[in-house]
C-alpha positions, -999 to 999 in steps of 0.1 A, spaced: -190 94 -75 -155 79 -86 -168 80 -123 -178 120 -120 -144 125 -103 -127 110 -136 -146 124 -161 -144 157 -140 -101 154 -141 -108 149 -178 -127 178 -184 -107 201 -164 -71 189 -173 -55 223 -164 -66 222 -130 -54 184 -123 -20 196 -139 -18 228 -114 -26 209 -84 -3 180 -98 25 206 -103 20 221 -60 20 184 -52 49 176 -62 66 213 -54 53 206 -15 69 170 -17 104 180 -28 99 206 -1 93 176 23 114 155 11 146 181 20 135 188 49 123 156 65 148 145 97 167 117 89 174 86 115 187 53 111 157 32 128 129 46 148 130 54 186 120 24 197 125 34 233 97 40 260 88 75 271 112 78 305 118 101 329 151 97 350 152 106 387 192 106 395 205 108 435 241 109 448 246 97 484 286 98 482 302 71 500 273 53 514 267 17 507 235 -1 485 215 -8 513 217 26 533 206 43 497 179 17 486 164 19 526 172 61 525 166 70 489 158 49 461 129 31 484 110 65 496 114 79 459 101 44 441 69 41 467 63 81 459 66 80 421 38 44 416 14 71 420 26 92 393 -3 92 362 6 73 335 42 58 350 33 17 341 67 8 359 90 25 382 121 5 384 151 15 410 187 7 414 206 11 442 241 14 439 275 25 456 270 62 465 238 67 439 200 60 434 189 57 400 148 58 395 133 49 361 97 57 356 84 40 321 54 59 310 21 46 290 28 53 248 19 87 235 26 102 270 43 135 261 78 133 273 76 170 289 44 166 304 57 133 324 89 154 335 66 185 348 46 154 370 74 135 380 91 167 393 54 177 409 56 146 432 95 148 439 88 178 461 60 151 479 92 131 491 119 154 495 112 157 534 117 121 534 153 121 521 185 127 545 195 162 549 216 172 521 201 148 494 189 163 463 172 138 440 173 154 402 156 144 367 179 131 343 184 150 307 154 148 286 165 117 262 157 86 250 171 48 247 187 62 216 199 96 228 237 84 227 248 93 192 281 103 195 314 91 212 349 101 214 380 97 234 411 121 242 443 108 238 477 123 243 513 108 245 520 143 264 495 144 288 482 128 317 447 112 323 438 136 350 450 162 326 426 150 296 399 147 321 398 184 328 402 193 294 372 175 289 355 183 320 359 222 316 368 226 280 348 207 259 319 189 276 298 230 280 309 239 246 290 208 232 264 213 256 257 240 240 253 231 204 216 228 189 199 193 199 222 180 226 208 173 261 238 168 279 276 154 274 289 131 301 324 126 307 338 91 311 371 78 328 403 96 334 408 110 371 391 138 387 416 161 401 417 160 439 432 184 462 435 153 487 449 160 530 458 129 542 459 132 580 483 117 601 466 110 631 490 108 653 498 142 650 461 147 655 465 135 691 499 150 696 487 186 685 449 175 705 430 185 674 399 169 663 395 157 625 361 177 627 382 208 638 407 204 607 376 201 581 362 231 597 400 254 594 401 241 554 366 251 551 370 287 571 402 293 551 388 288 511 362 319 506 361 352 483 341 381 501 329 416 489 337 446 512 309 472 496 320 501 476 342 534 488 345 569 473 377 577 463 385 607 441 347 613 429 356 576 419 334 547 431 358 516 440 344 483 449 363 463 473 367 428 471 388 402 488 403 372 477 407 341 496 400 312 475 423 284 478 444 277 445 474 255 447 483 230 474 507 257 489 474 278 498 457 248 514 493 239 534 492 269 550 457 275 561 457 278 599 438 248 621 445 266 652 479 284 675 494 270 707 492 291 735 525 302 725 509 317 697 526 292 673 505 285 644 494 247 635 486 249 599 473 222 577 504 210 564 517 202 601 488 178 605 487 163 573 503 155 538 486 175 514 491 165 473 469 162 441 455 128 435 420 111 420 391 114 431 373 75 438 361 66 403 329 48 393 338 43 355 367 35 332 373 39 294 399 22 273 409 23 237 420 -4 213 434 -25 241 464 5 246 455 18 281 428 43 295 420 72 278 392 100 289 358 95 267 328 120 259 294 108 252 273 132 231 232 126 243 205 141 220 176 155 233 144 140 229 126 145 194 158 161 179 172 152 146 198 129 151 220 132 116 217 171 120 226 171 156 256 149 147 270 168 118 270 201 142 285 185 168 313 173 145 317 207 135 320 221 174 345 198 180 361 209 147 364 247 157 373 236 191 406 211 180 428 245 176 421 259 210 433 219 225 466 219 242 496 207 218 493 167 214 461 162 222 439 145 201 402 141 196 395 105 183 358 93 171 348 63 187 312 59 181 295 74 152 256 72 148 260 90 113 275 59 95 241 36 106 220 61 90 236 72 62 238 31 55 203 31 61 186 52 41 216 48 13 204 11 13 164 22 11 174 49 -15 188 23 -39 163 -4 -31 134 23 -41 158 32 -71 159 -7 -80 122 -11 -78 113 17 -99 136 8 -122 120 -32 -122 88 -18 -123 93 5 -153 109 -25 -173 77 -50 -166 56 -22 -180 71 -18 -212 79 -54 -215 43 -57 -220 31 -26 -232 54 -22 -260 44 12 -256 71 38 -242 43 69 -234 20 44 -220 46 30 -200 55 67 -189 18 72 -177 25 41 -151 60 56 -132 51 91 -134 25 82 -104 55 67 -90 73 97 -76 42 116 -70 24 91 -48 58 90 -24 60 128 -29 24 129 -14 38 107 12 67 126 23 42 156 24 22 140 50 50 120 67 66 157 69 33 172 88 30 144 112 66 146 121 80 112 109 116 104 101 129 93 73 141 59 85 146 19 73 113 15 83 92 48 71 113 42 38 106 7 39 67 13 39 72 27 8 96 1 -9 69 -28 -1 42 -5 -20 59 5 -52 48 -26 -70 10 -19 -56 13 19 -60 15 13 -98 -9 -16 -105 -41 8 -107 -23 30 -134 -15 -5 -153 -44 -16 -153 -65 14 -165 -32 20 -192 -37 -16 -205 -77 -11 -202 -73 20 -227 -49 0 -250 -79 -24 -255 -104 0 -261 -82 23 -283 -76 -10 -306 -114 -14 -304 -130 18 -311 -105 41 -324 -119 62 -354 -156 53 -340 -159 74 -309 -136 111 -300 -102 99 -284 -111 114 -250 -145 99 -248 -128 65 -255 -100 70 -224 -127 83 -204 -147 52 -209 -116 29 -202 -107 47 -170 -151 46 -157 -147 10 -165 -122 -5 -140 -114 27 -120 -135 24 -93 -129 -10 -87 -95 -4 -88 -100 27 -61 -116 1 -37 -92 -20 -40 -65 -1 -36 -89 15 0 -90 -23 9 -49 -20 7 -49 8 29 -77 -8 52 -52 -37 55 -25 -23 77 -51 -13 103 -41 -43 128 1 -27 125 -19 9 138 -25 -11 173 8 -23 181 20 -5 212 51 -3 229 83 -13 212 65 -31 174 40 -6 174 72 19 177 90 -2 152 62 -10 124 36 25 128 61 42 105 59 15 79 23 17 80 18 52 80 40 54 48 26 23 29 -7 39 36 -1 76 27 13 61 -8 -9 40 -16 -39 65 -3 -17 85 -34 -19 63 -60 -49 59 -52 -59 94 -55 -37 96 -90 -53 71 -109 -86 85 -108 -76 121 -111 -41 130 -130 -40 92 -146 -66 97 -169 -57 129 -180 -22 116 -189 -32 87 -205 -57 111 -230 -25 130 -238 4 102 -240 -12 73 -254 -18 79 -290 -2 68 -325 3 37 -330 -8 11 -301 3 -22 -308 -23 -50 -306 -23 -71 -278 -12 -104 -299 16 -82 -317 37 -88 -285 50 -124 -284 53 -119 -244 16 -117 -249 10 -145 -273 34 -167 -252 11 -159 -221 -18 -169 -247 -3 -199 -253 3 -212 -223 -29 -201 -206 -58 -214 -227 -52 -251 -225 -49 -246 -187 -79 -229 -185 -98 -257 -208 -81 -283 -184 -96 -264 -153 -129 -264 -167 -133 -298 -180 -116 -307 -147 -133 -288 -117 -134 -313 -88 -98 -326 -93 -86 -285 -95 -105 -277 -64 -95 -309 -47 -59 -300 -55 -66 -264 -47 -78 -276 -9 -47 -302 -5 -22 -268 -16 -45 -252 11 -42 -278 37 -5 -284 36 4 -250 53 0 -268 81 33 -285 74 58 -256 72 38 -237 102 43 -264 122 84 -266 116 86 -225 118 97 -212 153 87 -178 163 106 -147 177 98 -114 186 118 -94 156 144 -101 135 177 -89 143 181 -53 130 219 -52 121 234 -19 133 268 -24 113 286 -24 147 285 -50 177 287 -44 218 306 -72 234 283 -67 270 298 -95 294 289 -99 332 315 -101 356 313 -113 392 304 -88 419 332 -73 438 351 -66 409 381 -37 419 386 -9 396 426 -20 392 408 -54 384 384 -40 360 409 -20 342 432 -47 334 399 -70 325 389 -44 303 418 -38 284 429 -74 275 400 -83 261 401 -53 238 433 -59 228 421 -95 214 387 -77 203 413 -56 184 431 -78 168 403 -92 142 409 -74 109 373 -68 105 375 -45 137 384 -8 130 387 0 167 376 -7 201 364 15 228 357 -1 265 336 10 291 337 -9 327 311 13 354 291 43 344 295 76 326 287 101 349 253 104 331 216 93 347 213 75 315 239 52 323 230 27 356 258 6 350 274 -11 384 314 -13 382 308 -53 371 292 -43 341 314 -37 308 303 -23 276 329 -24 245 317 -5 212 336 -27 183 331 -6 151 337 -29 122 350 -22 90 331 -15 55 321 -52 46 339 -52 14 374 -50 38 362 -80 56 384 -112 50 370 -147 29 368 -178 47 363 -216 31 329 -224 17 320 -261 10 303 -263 -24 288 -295 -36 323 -297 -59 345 -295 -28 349 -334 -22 359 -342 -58 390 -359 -66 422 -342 -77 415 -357 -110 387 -335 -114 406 -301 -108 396 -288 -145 360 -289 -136 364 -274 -104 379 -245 -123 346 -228 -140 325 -241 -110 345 -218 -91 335 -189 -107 297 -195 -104 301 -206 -70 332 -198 -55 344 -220 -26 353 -190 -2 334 -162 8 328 -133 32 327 -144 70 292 -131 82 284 -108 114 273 -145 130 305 -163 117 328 -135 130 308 -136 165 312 -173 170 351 -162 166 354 -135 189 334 -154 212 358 -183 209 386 -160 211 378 -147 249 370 -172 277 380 -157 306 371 -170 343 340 -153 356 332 -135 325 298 -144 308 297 -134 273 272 -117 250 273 -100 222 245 -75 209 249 -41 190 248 -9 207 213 9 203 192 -25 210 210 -32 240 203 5 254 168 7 239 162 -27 257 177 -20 294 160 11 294 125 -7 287 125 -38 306 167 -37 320 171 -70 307 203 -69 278 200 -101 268 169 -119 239 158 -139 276 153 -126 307 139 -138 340 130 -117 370 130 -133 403 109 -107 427 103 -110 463 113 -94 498 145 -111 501 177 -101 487 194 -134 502 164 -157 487 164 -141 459 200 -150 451 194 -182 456 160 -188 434 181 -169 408 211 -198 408 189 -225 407 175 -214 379 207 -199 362 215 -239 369 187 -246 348 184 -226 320 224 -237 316 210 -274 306 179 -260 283 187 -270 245 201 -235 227 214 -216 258 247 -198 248 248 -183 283 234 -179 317 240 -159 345 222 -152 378 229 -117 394 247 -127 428 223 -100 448 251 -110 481 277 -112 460 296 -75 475 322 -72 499 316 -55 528 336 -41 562 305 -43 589 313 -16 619 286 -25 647 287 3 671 287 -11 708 258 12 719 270 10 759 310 12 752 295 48 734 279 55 762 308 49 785 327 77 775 302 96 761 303 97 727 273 101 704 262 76 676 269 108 651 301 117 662 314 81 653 294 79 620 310 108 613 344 98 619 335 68 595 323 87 569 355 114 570 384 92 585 383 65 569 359 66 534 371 109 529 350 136 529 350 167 499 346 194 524 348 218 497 361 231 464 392 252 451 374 278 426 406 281 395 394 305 369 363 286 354 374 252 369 362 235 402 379 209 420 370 192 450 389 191 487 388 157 503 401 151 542 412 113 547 433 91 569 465 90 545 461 52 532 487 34 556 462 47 587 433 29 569 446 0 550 435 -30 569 413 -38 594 442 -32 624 445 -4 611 405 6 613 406 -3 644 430 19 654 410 49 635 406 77 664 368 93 677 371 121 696 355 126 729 348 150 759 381 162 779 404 160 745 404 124 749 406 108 716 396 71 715 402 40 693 373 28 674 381 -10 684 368 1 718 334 17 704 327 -9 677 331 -43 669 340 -51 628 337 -84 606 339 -86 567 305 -97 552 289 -108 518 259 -87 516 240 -68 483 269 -54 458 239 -37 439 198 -36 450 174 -36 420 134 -33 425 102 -29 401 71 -13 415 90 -11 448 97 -50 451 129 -64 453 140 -85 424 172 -104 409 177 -109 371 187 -139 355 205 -131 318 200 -158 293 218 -155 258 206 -181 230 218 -196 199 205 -218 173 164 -219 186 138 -200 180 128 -176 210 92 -193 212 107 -229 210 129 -219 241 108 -199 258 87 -231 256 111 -254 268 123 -230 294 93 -223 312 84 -261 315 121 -268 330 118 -242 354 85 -251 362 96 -287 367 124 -280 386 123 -246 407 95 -242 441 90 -207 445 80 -195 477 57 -176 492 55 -142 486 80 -149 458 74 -149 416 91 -153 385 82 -127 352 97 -135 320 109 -106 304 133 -94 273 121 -100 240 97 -126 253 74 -101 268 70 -77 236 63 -110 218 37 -119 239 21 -87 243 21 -80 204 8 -114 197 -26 -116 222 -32 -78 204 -27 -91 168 -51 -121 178 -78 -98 181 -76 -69 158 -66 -90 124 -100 -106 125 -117 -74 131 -99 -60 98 -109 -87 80 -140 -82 89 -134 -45 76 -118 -59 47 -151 -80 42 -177 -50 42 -153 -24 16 -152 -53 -9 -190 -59 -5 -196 -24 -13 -182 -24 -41 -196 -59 -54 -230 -56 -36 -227 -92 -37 -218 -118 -7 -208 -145 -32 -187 -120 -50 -168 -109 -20 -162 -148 -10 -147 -155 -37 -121 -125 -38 -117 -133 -1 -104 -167 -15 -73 -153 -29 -64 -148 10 -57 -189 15 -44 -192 -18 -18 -165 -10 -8 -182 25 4 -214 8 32 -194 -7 37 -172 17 46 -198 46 63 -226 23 84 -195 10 96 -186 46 103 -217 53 121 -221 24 141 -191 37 144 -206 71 127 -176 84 109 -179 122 78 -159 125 81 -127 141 59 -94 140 80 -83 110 63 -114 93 28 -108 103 34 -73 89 42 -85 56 14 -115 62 -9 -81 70 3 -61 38 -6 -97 15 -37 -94 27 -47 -65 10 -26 -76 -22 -46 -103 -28 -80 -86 -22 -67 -59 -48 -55 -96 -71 -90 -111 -66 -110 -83 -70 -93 -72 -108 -95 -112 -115 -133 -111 -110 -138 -79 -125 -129 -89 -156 -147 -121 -151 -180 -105 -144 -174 -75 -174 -173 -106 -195 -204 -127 -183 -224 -90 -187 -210 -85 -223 -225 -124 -233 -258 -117 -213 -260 -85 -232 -255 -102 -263 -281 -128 -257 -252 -152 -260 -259 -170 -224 -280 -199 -230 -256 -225 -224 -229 -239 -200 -212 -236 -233 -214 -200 -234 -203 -193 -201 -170 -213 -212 -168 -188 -241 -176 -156 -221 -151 -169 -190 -122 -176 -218 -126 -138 -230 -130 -124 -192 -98 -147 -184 -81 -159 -214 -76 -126 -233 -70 -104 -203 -40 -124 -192 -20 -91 -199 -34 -70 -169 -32 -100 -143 5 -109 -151 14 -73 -153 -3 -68 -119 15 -100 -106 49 -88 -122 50 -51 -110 41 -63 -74 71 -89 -72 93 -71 -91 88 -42 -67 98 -65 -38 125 -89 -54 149 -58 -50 146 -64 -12 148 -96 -14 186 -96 -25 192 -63 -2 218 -67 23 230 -41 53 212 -19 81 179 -29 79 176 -55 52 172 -82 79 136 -70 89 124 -57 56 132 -93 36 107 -108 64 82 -83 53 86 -91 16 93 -124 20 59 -136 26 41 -106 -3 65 -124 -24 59 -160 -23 20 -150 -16 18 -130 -46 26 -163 -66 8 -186 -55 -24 -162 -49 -23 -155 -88 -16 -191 -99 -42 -195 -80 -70 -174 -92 -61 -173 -128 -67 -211 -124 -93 -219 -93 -114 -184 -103 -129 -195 -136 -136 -223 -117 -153 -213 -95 -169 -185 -117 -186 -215 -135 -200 -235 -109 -219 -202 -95 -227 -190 -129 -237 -221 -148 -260 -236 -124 -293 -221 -139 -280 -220 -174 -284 -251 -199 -257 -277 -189 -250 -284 -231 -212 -272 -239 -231 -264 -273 -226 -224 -277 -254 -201 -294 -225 -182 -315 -190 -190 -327 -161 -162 -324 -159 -132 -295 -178 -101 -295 -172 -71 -301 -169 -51 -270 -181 -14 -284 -213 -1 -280 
């Protein structure tokens, strides 16, 4: 079929052409229009269920809230974990849904089984689903600073200004607002004028509430003109609440609000903090995209909204960038861009190295650019990115992509030398391209059949790698496609005058050269090459056994996220000062551009950060601005004498150079050691991709789950104890799950009952007197702020002071609390985390210098050795760990079944099981320079490996199958000949099938690692996971075609010689001639 498809292209070149020409017109079409990211989402598909519960305390909202909504939502299809938080005053409910859940579809069904629960809530709770975005929605950041403003001030600029205008712009899901103050109209009641006026605080909240409402009157005719009445009564400035009437004396003197109580603006309590270069608090912004969005299009229009919004920003105020997603990407792909450039540049230059022949060449990269057109056509349909890794399929397949044009370019070179002038030109390319193409089409399907195994991932590597392998596939599907249809047809057209024999090149005659005595010394010398080949085999076993393993190499954002964990109990004053000392030190590296600092949450459900959790964005400089640091060179220790040899060595190998993202993190770790502050240091979308998919922010975590909170905490120190003393821990710390401060008030039940006061009444006393109550809200133009009704501060200071906090009761009696309740200051939960609806604490490990297998290894066996669980009590280990393992027992069982695949597309095409053992050999060959070259590279294994381990695989059955072909197209030429009597003739027939078509192989060899070296030497976003891909194709590819141009004929002659005459006599001297 492949050979009517050629000879079809051939005959109907105008055709191929046309098609050729919509190909490529679709692809550019793509190509401009394919979204652009830095990195996949690598986040799960989530759906948010947010609750406020203002003022109440973890436990009351875990046992209230986030408990009835967690039990409620297990049963929700497809949710695989349902994790809750408990905090101060809100509920936060993850559900993590199964991959390929459609995001909207889990929504419409979480929100289906919300309305199952919501009779189970307190009155006045209103659970809510949190914006429709990812792990990786946060894209864009920025602060508002102003030397003539105040940070209340900037918070309502932001709050009622800017936040709905962004809202609004094309891809954003929401924009939450972050430090600052909240404006407060705030009435801080003196109770002693409570009692001396015999006014309940329930009978003030209830005259501020009566006195702040609009109203319509209906219409009235006046004049043949209708007039609609309306009637204003909205309160507006602190003189309107002052005066609002609580009640009149029986002298008909009024007692207004301002008699009762001081009334002023102040902030509302605050859950979150944001700080700037170490220079005080400033009010930030947090852009979220929406789900599926395009993130470098959503960024550039949100720049622009801010733009047109600057002029219309109160005089001084300034909009400052704090966090920009744009910069990763544009790095990104800028790095891919030139990589892709690089390779097809390498690749171009190999080919006419050893052509000699610039048209022919031509023929080779034109299918170049096609092939990854075709790609972008398809990656454009299915609705992938163009990211580091979808780019990166293609960068690992430019060397393969070409090697099927090579070879049928270098096949018609042969047979243009050989029967030019004796057959028409196009019946002599069309004979070339029949002879190998279909060999080469299989092997280039067995390339593509290769990356099945990266198709199963799931979760987070099948989210990472998919797009890799979709991409590699769709090009080399291309090329594939190409060299049997618009290949041929260029070839008839562009390789014609003068063709250079093979031996006119001295490349070639060098490769001549060299390669005939080896293959004589394999021959005369089978056992000892075979034995050698086994011993190269066997001593993988060596570097495999020093590699350590990981999950994925880190994928260097360009900007870190110093992430520390503080002690529970942490004040906001506290937190604040925390916070902006160590960005001032932070600051003070001259590879940091600036720092912005976040202690507590954004007022976003995609933020569930407790007020002990801190967040600092350090953006770095370009690394070119980066300072040089001392580099010992092998010179370094030489005498003083020696100073003029030092000189030129210097310039070669210089004896400083740039501090690296590891160097520089060592120093700012040094550089902050403060007490109770554990450090780590990640980079910002790994850490958010990560706590949104397990909640662990560090490479190890360990989850402690059982009933109780107090055992729980314990378990969790012991083995934070532990893990301190394991080889390669930078840091460990247990969350203390009793580690808040709390004011118990148990109600004395009887002493209630004495003077007959409910249980309510004195909650609600609680609730308003002493934690404040917003009662309701001034309505100012388009702004809303809130009313709050308090005990001014000196009435609720201490706990005399509680004590003395007043209930009201039957008669106008108003009694002291001291008499109702008793009070005592306990530790108890300062946050409450579950998963599947059981408790659990987190341990956060950080390591440094070991392999995450290694210390997962040596972890588990000193916890195990060390720590008794209880009953009803268990320990998961999660982070990193648990994608490892899960991608790991999947890979186990899906390679074999591709090779398997592998196995039956080869035999198809060789219809011989001999045949397709010995191209299967070229897999072994290949792992011996594979593994020795990563360990070379001090590389641990990771999935990013395997993928390139994966993509080798097929290399070499596309290696092994050309190697054989032209083994087998030589044995058939001497048994047509009659010349394959002897052992003696085989020699002859392997030396043509081997000797004289070195070109091809080495060209094959030389496209495919020249296609990767470029990667090799890359360096920024990204690089870090794509050299582990290469790394192994590279030293594979090596060693794989040492390997076969030297085992194969080998092996060729032990199969093929063993019926023939064992005399090294020969029937004929000199070759034959290949025409017909």
């Amino acid at each position: 079929m492949l050979a009517r498809i050629i000879s079809g292209s051939i005959n109907n070149k105008f055709l191929v052409v046309l098609a050729t020409f919509f190909i490529v017109a679709g692809g550019l079409y793509a190509l401009s229009n394919t979204p652009v990211d830095a990195i996949p989402d690598l986040s799960d598909v989530q759906v948010i269920i947010f609750t406020e519960y203002p003022g109440q305390a973890p436990q009351v909202v875990e046992d209230q809230v986030t408990y009835p909504l967690t039990t409620q939502m297990l049963a929700v299809p497809g949710a695989k974990v349902v994790r809750g938080y408990s905090f101060f005053g809100y509920s936060f409910v993850y559900l993590i849904f199964e991959d390929g859940t459609d995001m909207y579809w889990a929504r419409s069904r979480v929100l289906e089984y919300l309305n199952y629960v919501s009779g189970r809530l307190p009155q006045g709770v209103t659970p809510a689903l949190g914006p429709d975005a990812t792990g990786v929605g946060w894209i864009f950041e920025y602060a508002l600073v102003s030397d003539n403003h105040n940070l209340q001030e900037l918070r309502s600029i932001q709050d009622w200004f800017l936040r709905y205008e962004l809202t609004a712009v094309e891809g954003v899901a929401e924009v939450a607002s972050l430090g600052g103050f909240v404006k407060q109209y705030q009435v801080a009641v003196d109770p002693n004028k409570l009692i001396a006026y015999n006014i309940s605080l329930t009978e003030l909240i209830m005259a501020i509430q009566d006195s702040n409402l609009d109203v319509g009157g209906g219409a009235i005719e006046m004049g043949e003109t209708e007039f609609m009445v309306r009637s204003y009564g909205y309160i507006q400035r602190l003189e309107d609440l002052m005066q609002a009437v609580v009640m009149t004396t029986p002298q008909g003197t009024p007692i207004r609000v301002e008699d009762l109580a001081a009334v002023r603006l102040g902030p509302e309590m605050r859950r979150g903090v944001a700080e700037l270069n170490g220079q005080g608090e400033v009010v930030g912004g947090i852009v979220v995209m929406r789900y599926g969005e395009n993130a470098l299009d959503t960024i550039a229009r949100v720049k622009a909204k801010l733009e047109g919004l600057k002029a219309g920003l109160p005089e001084g105020v300034e909009i400052v960038t704090v966090y920009d997603r744009s910069g990763l990407i544009e790095r990104s792909v800028a790095t891919l861009k030139e990589k892709l450039l690089e390779e097809s540049i390498v690749v171009a230059l190999v080919t006419v190295f050893f052509l000699f022949h610039l048209p022919s060449a031509f023929v080779a990269i034109f299918t170049l650019p096609v092939a990854i057109l075709m790609a972008f056509m398809v990656m454009h349909y299915q609705g992938i990115n163009a990211n580091i890794m979808s780019l990166g399929g293609i960068a690992i397949a430019i060397g393969a992509m070409i090697d099927a044009a090579i070879i049928m370019i270098e096949n018609a070179h042969k047979h243009l030398e050989r029967d030019r002038g004796r057959k028409p030109h196009w019946q002599i390319i069309q004979d070339a391209a029949v002879e190998v193409g279909p060999t080469l089409f299989y092997s280039l399907l067995v390339i593509t059949v290769s990356f099945v195994p990266v198709f199963t991932l799931q979760e987070q590597s099948g989210r990472m790698f998919k797009p890799l392998a979709f991409t590699k596939t769709y090009a080399m599907a291309a090329a594939a496609i190409l060299s049997v249809t618009i290949v041929p047809v260029l070839m008839g057209w562009f390789i014609r005058g003068k063709i250079r024999p093979e031996h006119a090149n001295p490349v070639n005659r060098f490769l001549l050269w060299i390669y005939h005595p080896a293959v004589d010394w394999v021959l005369k010398w089978r056992r000892t090459t075979l034995l050698l080949a086994l011993v190269a085999v066997l001593s993988i076993a060596w570097p495999l056994s020093k590699m350590g393993s990981e999950f994925m190499p880190p994928l260097y954002e360009g900007d870190l996220l110093y992430m520390p964990t503080t002690l529970p109990g942490l004040s906001v004053t506290k937190a604040k000062e925390l916070l902006q000392q160590t960005n001032r030190i932070i600051r003070q590296f001259p590879e940091v551009h600036h720092v912005f600092g976040k202690i507590g949450r954004a007022e976003s459900a995609t933020d569930p950060a407790p007020m002990m959790m801190v967040e600092t964005t350090i953006m770095l400089k370009p690394e070119d601005q980066w300072r040089k640091v001392p580099h010992h060179r092998f010179y370094s220790a030489w005498p003083d004498w020696s100073a003029f040899l030092k000189k030129p060595l210097r310039m070669i190998a210089p004896e400083e150079k740039t501090i690296g993202v590891s160097q520089l993190i060592d120093e700012l770790d040094r550089s902050i050691q403060f007490p109770g502050l554990t450090n780590a240091w990640t980079m910002p979308i790994k850490t958010r991709i990560d706590m949104l998919s397990t909640g662990i922010k560090t490479p190890v975590g360990i989850k402690v789950m059982g009933p109780d909170l107090a055992t729980l905490g314990k378990i969790g120190a012991d083995i934070e104890a532990i893990m301190r003393s394991v080889p390669g821990t930078l840091s460990a710390i247990a969350e203390r799950t009793v580690g808040g401060y709390y004011i118990d008030i148990r109600i004395d039940r009887k002493a209630a009952a004495r003077y007959g006061i409910r249980v309510k009444t004195i909650q609600e006393i609680v609730q308003s007197a002493i934690g404040g109550m917003n009662v309701s809200e001034t309505v100012e133009g388009l702004e809303r702020y809130p009313i709050n009704v308090r005990y001014d501060r000196d009435f609720r200071s201490d706990l005399e002071s509680l004590e003395r906090v007043l209930v009201p009761a039957s008669g106008g009696r108003h009694i002291p609390l001291a008499q109702l309740a008793s009070m005592r200051i306990v530790n108890d939960p300062d946050s409450i985390k579950s998963e599947n609806a059981r408790r659990t604490a987190w341990v956060y490990v950080d390591i440094k210098g070991v392999d995450m297998g290694t210390y997962i290894k040596n972890a588990q066996a000193a916890v195990a050795s060390h720590i008794k669980i209880p009953e009803g009590y268990n320990i998961v280990w999660s982070g990193q760990f648990e994608y490892m393992q899960k991608a790991r027992q999947r890979l186990i069982v899906i390679i074999p079944l591709t090779v398997l695949i592998i196995f039956v597309i080869i035999y198809m095409n060789t219809k011989s099981v001999i045949k397709t053992g010995i191209v299967f050999l070229a897999v072994p060959f290949s792992l011996v320079g594979a593994f020795w070259f990563l360990y070379l590279l001090d590389y641990n294994m990771s999935i990013a490996v395997w993928v390139g381990v994966i993509a080798l695989a097929g290399l070499d059955a596309e290696t092994g199958v050309v190697m054989l072909l032209y083994l087998d197209l030589a044995h058939g030429l001497w048994d047509k000949a009659g010349r394959l009597k002897t052992r003696g003739d085989l020699r002859q027939a392997i030396h043509h099938g081997a000797v004289k078509r070195i070109r091809p192989k080495i060209m094959t060899i030389s496209v495919i690692i020249g296609g990767l070296l470029p990667i090799m030497w890359s360096h920024g976003a990204g690089a870090d996971v794509m050299k582990r891909i290469a790394a192994p194709m590279v030293g594979g590819v090596v060693t794989s075609g040492l390997m076969e141009l030297l085992v194969y004929p080998v092996i060729f002659y032990l199969w093929r010689g063993r019926r023939l005459d064992p005399t090294l006599t020969v029937t004929a001297e000199g070759d034959i001639e290949e025409h017909s």
